[in-house]
N, C-alpha and C positions, 0 to 999 in steps of 0.2 A: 504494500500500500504506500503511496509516494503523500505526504504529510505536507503542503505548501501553507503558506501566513501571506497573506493578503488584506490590505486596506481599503478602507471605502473606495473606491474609484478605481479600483482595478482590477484587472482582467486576467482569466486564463485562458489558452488556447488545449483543447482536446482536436487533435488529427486538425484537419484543414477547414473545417465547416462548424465547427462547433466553441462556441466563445460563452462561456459563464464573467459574470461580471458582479463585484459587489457594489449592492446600492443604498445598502441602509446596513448602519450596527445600531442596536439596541439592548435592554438589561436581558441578555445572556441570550439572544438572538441575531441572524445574520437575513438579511433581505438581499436573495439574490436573483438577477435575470438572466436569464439564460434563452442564446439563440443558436439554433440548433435546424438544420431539414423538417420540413412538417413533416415526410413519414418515418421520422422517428418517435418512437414512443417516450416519452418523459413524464415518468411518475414518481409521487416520496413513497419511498420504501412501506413507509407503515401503513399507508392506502394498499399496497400490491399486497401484504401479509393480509388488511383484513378482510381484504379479496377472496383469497386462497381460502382464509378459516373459513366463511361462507359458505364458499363453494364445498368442501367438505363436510361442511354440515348438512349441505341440501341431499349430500347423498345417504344419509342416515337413515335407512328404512325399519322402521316399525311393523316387524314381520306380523304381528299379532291384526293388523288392517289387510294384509294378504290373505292371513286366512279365513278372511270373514266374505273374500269378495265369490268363494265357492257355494257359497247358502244363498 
């Protein structure tokens, strides 16, 4: 994992097309804008996990409603 320090107002470059930029510090936050290809997907991690739980969850079946759909 490569660890960079950056100040308001600047920028890193990811490969050729992709530029994050800081715009805002605040009390133990960072506002940043990031431009990037639209079909790139750009999501915060914790949104994509509480995706995933969801989605796990919806597959939970309740075998005891199967065996009711025989009567």
């Amino acid at each position: 994992m490569l660890v960079l320090t950056r100040k308001k107002g600047q920028s890193l470059l990811i490969g050729d097309d992709i530029e994050i930029s800081v715009i805002k510090l605040d009390d133990g936050s960072v506002k940043l804008a990031i431009s990037a290809p639209k079909e790139l997907s750009i999501l915060r991690k914790e949104l994509v996990k509480e995706i995933e739980d969801e989605n796990k969850n919806a597959t939970i079946i309740d075998l005891s409603i199967l065996k009711n759909l025989n009567k």
